[in-house]
TORLUM-469887 format. One line per field, with one value per residue (C-alpha): residue in three letters; residue number from 1; x, y, z; chain. Coordinates in pm, whole numbers, always signed. Example, Ala and Ser with C-alpha at 12.3 -4.5 7.8 and 13.67 -1.06 7.14 Angstrom:
BEGIN
type <- (ala,ser)
seq <- (1,2)
x <- (+1230,+1367)
y <- (-450,-106)
z <- (+780,+714)
mol <- (A,A)
END
This chain:
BEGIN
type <- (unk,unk,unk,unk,unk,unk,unk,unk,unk,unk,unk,unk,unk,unk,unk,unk,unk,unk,unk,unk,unk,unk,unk,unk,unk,unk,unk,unk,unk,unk,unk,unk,unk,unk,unk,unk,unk,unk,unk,unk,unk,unk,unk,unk,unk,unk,unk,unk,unk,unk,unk,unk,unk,unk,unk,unk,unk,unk,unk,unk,unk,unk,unk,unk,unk,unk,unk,unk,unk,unk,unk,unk,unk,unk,unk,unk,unk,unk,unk,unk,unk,unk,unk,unk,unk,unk,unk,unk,unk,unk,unk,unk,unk,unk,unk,unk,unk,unk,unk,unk,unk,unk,unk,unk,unk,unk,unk,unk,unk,unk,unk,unk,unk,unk,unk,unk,unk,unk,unk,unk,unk,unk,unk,unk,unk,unk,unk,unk,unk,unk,unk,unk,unk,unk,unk,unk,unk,unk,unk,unk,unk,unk,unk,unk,unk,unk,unk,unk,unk,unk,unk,unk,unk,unk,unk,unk,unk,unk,unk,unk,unk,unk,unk,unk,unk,unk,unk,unk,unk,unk,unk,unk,unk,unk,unk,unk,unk,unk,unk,unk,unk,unk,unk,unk,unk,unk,unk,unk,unk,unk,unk,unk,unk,unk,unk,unk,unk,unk,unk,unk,unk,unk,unk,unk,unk,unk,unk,unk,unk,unk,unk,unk,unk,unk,unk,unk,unk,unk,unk,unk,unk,unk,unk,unk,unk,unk,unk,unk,unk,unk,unk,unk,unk,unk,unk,unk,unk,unk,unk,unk,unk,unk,unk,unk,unk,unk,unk,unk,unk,unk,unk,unk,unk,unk,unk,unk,unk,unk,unk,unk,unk,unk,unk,unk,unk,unk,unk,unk,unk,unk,unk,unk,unk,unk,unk,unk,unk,unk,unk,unk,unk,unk,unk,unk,unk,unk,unk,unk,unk,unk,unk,unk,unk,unk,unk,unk,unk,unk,unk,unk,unk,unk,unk,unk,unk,unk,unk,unk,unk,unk,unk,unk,unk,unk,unk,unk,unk,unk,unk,unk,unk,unk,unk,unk,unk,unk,unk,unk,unk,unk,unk,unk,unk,unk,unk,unk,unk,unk,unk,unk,unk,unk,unk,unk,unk,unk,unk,unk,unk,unk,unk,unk,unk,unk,unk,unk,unk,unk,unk,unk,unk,unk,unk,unk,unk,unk,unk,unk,unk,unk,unk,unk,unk,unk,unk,unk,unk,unk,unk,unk,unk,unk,unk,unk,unk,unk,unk,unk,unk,unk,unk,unk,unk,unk,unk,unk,unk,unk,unk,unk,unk,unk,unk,unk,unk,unk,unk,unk,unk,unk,unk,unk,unk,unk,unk,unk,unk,unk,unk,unk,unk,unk,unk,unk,unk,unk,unk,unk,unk,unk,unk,unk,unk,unk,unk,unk,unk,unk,unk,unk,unk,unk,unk,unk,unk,unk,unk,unk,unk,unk,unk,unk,unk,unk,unk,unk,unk,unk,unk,unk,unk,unk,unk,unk,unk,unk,unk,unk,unk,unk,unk,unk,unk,unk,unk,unk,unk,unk,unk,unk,unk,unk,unk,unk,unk,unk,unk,unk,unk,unk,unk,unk,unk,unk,unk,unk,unk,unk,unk,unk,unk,unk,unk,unk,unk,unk,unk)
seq <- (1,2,3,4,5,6,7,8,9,10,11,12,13,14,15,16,17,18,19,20,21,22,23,24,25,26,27,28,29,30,31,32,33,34,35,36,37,38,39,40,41,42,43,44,45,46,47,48,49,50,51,52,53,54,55,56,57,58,59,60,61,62,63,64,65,66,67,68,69,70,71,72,73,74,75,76,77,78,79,80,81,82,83,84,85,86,87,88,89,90,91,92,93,94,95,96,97,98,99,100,101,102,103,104,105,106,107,108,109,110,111,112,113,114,115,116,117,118,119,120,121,122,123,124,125,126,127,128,129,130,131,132,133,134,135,136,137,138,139,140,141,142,143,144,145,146,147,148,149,150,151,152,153,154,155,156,157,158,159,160,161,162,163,164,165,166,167,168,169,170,171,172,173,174,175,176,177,178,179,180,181,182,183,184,185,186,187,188,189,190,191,192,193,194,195,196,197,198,199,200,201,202,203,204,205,206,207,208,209,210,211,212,213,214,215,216,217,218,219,220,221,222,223,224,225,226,227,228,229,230,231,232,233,234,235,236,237,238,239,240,241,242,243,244,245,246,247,248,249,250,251,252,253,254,255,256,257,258,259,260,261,262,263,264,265,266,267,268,269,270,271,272,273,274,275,276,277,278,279,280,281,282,283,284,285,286,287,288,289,290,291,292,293,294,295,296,297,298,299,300,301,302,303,304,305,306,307,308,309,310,311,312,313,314,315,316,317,318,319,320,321,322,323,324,325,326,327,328,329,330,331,332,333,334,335,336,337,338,339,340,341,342,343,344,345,346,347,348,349,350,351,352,353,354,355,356,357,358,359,360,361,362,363,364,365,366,367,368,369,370,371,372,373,374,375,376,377,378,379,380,381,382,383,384,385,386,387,388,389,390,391,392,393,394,395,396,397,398,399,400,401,402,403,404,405,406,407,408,409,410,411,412,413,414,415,416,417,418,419,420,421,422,423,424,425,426,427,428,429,430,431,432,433,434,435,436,437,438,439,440,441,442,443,444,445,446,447,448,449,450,451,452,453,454,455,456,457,458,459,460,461,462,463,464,465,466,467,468,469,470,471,472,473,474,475,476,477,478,479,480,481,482,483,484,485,486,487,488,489,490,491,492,493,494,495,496,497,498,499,500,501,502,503,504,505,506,507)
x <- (+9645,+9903,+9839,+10202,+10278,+10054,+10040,+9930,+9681,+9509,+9538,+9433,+9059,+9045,+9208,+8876,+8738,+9040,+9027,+8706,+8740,+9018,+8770,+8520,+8753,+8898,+8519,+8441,+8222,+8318,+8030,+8065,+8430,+8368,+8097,+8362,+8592,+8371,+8371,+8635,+8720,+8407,+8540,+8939,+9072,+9433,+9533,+9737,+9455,+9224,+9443,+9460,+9060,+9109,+9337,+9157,+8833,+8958,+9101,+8716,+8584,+8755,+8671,+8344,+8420,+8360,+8623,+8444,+8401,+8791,+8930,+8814,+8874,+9208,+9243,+9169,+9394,+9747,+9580,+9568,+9924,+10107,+10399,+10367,+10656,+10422,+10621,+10452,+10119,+10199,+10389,+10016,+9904,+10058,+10031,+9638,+9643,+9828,+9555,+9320,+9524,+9582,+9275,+9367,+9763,+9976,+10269,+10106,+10024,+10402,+10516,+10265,+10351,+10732,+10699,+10484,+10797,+11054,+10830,+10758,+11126,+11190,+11082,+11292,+11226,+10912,+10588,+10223,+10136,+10478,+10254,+10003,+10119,+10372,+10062,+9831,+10148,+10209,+9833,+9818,+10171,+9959,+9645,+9811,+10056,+10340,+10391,+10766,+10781,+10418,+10614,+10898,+10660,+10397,+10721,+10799,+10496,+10409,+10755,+10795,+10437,+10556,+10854,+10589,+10376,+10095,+9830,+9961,+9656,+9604,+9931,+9999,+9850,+9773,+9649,+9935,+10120,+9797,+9727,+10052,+10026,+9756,+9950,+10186,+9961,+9798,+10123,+10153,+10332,+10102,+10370,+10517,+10131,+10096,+10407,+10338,+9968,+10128,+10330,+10067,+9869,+10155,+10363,+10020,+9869,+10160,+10196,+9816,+9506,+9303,+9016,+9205,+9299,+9076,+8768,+8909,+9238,+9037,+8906,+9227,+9363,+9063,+9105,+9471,+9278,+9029,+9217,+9436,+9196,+9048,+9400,+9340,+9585,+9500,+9428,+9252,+8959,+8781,+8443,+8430,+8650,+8422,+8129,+8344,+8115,+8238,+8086,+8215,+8331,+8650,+8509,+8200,+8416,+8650,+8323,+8220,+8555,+8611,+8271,+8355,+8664,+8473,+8220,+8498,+8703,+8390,+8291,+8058,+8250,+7901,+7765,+8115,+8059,+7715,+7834,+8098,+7919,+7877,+8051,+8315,+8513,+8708,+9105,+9223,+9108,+9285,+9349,+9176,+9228,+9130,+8748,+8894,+9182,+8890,+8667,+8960,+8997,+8594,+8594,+8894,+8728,+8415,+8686,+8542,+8974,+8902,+8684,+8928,+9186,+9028,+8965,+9341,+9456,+9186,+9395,+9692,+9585,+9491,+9746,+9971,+9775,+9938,+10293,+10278,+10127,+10369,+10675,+10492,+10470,+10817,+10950,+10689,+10775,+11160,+11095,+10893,+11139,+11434,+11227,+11168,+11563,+11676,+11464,+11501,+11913,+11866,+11673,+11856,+12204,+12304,+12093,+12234,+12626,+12682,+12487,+12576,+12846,+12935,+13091,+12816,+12547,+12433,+12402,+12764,+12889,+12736,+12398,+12399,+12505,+12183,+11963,+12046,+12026,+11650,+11588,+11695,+11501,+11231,+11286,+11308,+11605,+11749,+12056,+12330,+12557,+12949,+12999,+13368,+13457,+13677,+14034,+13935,+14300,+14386,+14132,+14294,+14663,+14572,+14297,+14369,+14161,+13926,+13834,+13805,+13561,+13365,+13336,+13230,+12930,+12828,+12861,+12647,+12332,+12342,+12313,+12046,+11806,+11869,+11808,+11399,+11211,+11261,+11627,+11899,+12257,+12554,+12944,+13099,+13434,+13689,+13516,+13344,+12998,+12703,+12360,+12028,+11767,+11518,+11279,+11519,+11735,+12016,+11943,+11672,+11982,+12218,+11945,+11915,+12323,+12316,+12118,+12328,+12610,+12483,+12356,+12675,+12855,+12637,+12703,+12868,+13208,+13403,+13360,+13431,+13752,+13858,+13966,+13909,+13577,+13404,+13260,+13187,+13149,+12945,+12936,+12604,+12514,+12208,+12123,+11916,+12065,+12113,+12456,+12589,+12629,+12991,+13013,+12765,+12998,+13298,+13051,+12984,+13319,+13437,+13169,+13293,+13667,+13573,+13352,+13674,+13875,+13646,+13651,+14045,+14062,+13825,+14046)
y <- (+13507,+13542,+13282,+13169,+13234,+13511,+13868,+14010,+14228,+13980,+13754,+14000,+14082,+13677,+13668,+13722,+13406,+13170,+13250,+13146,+12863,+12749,+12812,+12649,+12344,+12393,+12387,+12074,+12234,+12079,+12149,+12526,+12536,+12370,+12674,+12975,+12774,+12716,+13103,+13224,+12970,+13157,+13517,+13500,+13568,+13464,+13086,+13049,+13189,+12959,+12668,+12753,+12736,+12404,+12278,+12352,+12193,+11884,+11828,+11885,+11687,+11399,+11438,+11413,+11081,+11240,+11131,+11068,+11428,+11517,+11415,+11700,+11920,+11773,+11824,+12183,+12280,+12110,+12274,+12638,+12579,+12499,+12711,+12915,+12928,+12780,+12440,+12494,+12438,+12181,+11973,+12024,+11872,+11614,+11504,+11530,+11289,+11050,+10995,+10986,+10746,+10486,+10285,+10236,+10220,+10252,+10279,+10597,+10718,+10678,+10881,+11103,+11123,+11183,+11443,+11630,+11577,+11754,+12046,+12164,+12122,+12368,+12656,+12811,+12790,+12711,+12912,+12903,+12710,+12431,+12352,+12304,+12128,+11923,+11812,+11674,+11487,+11319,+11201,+11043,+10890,+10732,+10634,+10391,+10285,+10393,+10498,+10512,+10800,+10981,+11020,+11240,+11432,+11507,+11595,+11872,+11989,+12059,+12192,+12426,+12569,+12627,+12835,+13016,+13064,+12881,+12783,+12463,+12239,+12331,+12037,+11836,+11523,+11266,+11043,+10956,+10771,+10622,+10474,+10332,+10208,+10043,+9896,+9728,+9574,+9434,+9268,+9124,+9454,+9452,+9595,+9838,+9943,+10037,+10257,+10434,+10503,+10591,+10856,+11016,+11098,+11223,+11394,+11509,+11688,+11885,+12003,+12155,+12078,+11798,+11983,+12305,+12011,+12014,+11795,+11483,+11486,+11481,+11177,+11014,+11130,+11005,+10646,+10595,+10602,+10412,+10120,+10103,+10011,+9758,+9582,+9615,+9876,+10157,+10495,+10861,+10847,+11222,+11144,+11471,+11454,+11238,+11491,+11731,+11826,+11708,+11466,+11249,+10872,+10923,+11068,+10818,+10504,+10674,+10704,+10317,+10160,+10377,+10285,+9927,+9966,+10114,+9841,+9584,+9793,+9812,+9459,+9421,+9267,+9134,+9467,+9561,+9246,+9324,+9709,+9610,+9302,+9347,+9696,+9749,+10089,+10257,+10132,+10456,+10559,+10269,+9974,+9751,+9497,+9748,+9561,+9217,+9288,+9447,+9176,+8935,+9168,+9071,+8737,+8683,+8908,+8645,+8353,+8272,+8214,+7996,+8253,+8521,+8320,+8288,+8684,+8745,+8564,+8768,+9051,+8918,+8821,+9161,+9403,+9152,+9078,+9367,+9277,+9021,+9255,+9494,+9283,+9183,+9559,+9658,+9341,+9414,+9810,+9740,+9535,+9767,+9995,+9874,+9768,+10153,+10272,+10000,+10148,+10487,+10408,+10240,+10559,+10823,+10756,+10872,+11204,+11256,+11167,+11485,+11686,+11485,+11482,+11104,+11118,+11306,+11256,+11634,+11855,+11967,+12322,+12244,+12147,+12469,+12684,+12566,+12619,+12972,+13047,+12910,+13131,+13409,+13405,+13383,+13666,+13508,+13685,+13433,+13440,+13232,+13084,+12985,+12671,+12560,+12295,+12467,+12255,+11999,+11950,+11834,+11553,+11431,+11421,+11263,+11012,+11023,+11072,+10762,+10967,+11297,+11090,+11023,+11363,+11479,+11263,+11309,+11712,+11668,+11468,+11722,+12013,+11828,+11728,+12057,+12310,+12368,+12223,+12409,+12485,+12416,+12281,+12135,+12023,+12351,+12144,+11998,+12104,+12360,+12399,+12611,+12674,+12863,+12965,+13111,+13424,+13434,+13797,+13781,+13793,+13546,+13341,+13423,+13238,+12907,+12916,+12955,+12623,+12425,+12535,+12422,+12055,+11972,+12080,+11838,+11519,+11226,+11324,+11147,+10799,+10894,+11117,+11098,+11448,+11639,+11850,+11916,+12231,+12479,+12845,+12988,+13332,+13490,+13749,+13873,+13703,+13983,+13997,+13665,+13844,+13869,+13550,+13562,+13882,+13735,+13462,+13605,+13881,+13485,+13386,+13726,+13699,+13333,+13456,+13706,+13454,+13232,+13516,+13614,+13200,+13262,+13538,+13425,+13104)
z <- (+11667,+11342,+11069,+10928,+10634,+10538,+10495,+10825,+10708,+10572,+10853,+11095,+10960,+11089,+11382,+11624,+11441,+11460,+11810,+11824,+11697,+11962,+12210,+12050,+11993,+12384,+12526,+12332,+12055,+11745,+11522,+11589,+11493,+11178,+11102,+11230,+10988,+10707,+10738,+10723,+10414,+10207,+10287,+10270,+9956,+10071,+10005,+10339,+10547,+10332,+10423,+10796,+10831,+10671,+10853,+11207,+11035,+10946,+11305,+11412,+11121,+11231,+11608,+11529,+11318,+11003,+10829,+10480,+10440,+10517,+10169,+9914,+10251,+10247,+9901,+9862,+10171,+10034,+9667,+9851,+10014,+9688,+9627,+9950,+10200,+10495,+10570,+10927,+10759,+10532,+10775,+10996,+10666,+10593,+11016,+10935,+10574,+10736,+10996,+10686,+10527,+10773,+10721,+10368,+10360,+10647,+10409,+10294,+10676,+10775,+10453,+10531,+10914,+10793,+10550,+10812,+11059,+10794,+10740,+11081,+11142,+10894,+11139,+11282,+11693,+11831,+11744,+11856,+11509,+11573,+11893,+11753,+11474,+11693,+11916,+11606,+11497,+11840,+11825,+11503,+11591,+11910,+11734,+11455,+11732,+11684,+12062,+12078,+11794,+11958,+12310,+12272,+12025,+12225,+12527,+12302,+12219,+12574,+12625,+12370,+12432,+12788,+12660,+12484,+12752,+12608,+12878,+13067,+12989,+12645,+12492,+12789,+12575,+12831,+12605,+12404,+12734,+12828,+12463,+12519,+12834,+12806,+12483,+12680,+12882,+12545,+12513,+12826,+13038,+13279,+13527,+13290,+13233,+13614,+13611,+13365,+13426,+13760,+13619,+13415,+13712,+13897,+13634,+13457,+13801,+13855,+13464,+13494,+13705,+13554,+13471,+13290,+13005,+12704,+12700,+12570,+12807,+13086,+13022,+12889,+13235,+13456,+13239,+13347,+13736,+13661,+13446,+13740,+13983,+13747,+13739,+14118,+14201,+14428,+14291,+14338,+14112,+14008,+13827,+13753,+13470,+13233,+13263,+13023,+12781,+12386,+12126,+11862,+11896,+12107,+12433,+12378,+12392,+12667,+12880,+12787,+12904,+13208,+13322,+13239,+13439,+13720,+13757,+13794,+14075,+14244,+14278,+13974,+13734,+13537,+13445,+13284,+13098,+12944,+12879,+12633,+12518,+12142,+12135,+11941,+12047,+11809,+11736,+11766,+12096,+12358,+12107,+11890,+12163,+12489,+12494,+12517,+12803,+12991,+12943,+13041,+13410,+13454,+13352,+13640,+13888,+13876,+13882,+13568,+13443,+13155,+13019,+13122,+12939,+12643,+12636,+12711,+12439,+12205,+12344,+12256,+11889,+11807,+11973,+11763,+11447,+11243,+11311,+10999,+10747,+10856,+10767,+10430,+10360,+10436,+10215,+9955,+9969,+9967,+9663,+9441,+9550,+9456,+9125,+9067,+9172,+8898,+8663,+8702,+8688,+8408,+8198,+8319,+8325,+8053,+8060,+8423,+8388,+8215,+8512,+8782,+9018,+8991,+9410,+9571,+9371,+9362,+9050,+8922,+8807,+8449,+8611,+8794,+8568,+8374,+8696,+8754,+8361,+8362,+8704,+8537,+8230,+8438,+8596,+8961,+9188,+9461,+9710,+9573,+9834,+9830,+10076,+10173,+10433,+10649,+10716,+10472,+10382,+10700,+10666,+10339,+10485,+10796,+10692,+10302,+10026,+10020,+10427,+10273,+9958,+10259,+10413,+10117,+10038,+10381,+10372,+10012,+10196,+10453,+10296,+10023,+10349,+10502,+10276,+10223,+9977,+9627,+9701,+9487,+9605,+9380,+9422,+9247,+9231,+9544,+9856,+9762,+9719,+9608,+9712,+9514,+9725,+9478,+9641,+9910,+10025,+10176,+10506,+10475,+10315,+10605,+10873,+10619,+10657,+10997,+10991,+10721,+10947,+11249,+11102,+10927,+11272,+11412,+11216,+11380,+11252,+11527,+11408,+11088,+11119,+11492,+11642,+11298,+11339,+11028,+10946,+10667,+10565,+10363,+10151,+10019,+9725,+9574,+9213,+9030,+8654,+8412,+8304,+8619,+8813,+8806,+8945,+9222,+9267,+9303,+9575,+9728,+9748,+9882,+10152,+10236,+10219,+10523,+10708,+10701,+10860,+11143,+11221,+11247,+11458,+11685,+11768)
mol <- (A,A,A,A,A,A,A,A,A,A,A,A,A,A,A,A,A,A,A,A,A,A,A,A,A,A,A,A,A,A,A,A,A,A,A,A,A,A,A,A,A,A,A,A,A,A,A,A,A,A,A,A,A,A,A,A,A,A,A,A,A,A,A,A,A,A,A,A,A,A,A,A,A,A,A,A,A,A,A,A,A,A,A,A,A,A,A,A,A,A,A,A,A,A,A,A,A,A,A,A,A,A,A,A,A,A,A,A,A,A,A,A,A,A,A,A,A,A,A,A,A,A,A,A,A,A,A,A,A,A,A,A,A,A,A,A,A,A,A,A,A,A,A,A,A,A,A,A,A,A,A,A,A,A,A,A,A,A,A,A,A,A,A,A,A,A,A,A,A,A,A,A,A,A,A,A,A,A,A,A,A,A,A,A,A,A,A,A,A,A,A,A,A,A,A,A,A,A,A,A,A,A,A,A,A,A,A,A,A,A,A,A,A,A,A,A,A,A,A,A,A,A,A,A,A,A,A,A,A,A,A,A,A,A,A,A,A,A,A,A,A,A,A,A,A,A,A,A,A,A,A,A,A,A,A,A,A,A,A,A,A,A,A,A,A,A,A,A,A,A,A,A,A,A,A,A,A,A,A,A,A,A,A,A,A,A,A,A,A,A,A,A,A,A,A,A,A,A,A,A,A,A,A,A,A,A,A,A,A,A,A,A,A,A,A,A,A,A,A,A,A,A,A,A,A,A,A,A,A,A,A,A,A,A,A,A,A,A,A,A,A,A,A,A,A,A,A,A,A,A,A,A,A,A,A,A,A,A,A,A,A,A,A,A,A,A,A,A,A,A,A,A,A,A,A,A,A,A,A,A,A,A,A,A,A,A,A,A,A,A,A,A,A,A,A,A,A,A,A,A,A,A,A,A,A,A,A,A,A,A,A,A,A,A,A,A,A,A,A,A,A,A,A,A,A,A,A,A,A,A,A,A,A,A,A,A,A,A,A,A,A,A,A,A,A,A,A,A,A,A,A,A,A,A,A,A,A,A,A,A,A,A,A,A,A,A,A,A,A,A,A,A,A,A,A,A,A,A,A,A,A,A,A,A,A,A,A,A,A,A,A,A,A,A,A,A,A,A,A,A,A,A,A,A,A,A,A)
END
């Protein structure tokens, strides 16, 4: 197994260890991982292989609800990371903090959950480590309930690791469209909540048998069967599937409430009642407000309906008690920031108008030409690219100029978002562009265009300029000498110049 990001040599004297770890990790052995990990973390002497180790312990710290030992862990891994092209790992970082910070400040999860978004995106196609990243993403997108966002996650996940061949089981992730099930039956979806449990038994079975998922899915996918015979509904029910063998707080609860849920469907709705008396299962693994609904289902199944009431509006109160503080933090947030954009206007507009581009907002030539001096003094070589919207005249006679304005600031916050962290991108003058990717060759450069090509061919240009595509062209050249970046432009522009022609003749 390759670690990304590092020199394979290096990565290879690990490589019988991280796969022990996975196996460890697939047969429910947490501990054990975290001492293959802590392992390979005292021997490597490369920071990205250092980092990886991390990474795959703090996923087993926190399974094993050991969360207060996952900040300096955290710590040290974004620490060993720093600088390295590995947005793979970082974005697996960032995926991990945010699930560390949510108890403290969602505000700081979502950022967190965002950021980790962008950097996996940065690969290019799907790898073993985009997986797995991908799949600890989706979960942490489930646990602090943002379902919606977790789903299509998680879809790709398993689909990309099928394209890879990965083993079925391995990122089919259950869990997430049973958390949110069950969610919507928090809220009062009690139908919804049926068909979709439905469908995770049925679209789950034929993605991999049951028991070939990890620990933990198997008994995410045995609780969609047994929650739907609690709500009375008919359904195959394997027991099999909660004798997986794994510790820590997720699978304990998960075997609680199913065993709740099975006392009700089977006409002993008391014993499900003293089970989950005074226990309080962890939020993250069905709900805050999972023990109350089920207490509600036994209350009604002993006819007991004011009690059973009273328990569904408990339910209710919970799955719906963070709704408020989340509208005081987004009008508190937009505040502060709007506080800090005022102030930050106000200091440094008059360093900036000189090295600003006052329609785009991007660096201008002056800016630039200051970048690529300070690169060169210090003695870093980078691809310099020459970016031109192709036909942009056309959009100026047909739409006008305050159009073309528009296509402009648009093409600008594409290529800014695009381009990787640590690039370099400024409005050379009309519609034309350049890009610095520093420690980049050329054809490392040619792949990034290929990718600012594709995303500003993909913008929503139609509503803006009807039946005008948008698209550009871009020119690379090797930056090696401080005295010679006009040469390397004009090499750039050249290489643009020739780009444009192939375009024409292959109309």
């Amino acid at each position: 197994m390759q670690v990304p990001g590092t020199d394979v040599d290096s990565a290879s004297d690990f490589t019988d260890r991280f796969e022990r770890i996975r196996e460890l990790s697939r047969t429910g052995d947490n501990a054990g991982a975290i001492e293959v990990a802590d392992s390979v973390v005292a021997e490597s002497e490369d920071p990205l292989v250092t980092c990886r180790a991390l990474v795959l312990k703090l996923g087993r710290l926190f399974n094993l609800g050991r969360t207060e030992e996952c900040p300096p862990v955290l710590d040290r891994a974004f620490e060993s990371v720093e600088g390295g092209h590995a947005p793979v790992l970082r974005g697996h970082l960032h995926a991990l903090a945010g699930i560390i910070a949510a108890p403290d400040s969602l505000e700081r999860c979502v950022r967190h959950l965002v950021q980790a978004g962008r950097e996996i995106d940065l690969e290019q196609g799907p790898t073993e480590e985009t997986v797995i990243a991908h799949h600890d993403l989706a979960v942490t997108y489930s646990y602090v309930g943002f379902h919606a966002q977790a789903v299509p996650i998680a879809e790709r996940c398993y689909q990309d690791g099928q394209l890879l061949g990965l083993p079925s089981g391995d990122h089919a992730l259950p869990e997430v469209a049973v958390r949110w099930a069950v969610s919507l039956d928090h809220h009062g979806d009690t139908d919804s909540c049926v068909t979709m449990l439905r469908r995770v038994l049925e679209t789950w079975a034929e993605r991999a048998h049951p028991h070939e998922f990890w620990p933990a899915e198997q008994y995410y996918y045995g609780y969609a069967a047994v929650r739907l015979r609690a709500l009375g509904e008919p359904a195959e029910f394997d027991p099999i599937l909660f004798t997986a063998e794994e510790h820590g707080w997720e699978v304990a609860d998960l075997r609680l409430l199913a065993a709740a849920c099975r006392d009700i469907s089977e006409g002993d709705p008391a014993q499900a009642l003293k089970r989950i008396e005074h226990r309080s299962p962890h939020p993250y693994t069905l709900g805050a407000a999972e023990s109350a609904r089920i207490r509600a289902l036994a209350h009604a199944a002993l006819n007991d309906h004011r009690a059973a009431h009273a328990a569904d509006r408990e339910a209710t109160r919970i799955a719906t008690r963070d709704q408020g503080q989340l509208r005081d933090g987004l009008v508190d947030g937009t505040r502060a920031q709007l506080d800090h954009e005022a102030l930050r206007r106000t200091v440094e507009q008059y360093a900036s108008e000189a090295l600003t581009d006052s329609l785009t907002g991007l660096p201008n030539r002056r800016h630039f030409d200051r970048y690529v001096t300070r690169l060169s003094e210090s003695g870093i070589h980078a691809a310099v690219g020459v970016i031109d919207l192709d036909g942009f005249k056309a959009v100026n006679t047909v739409y006008g100029h305050l159009s073309g304005d528009l296509v402009l600031q648009r093409v600008a916050a594409i290529l800014a978002r695009t381009l990787r962290k640590g690039d370099f991108v400024a409005r050379y003058g009309g519609d034309e562009f350049v890009a610095v990717l520093p420690h980049t060759d050329v054809e490392e450069a040619r792949h990034i265009g290929n990718r600012l090509a594709r995303a500003v061919a993909d913008g929503d240009w139609e509503a803006l300029v009807t039946g005008t595509p948008v698209s550009i062209t871009i020119g690379w050249a090797e930056l090696s000498e401080p005295l010679r970046l006009s040469a390397t432009l004009e090499a750039a522009d050249q290489a643009m110049l020739s780009g444009k022609g192939r375009l024409a003749g292959s109309v």
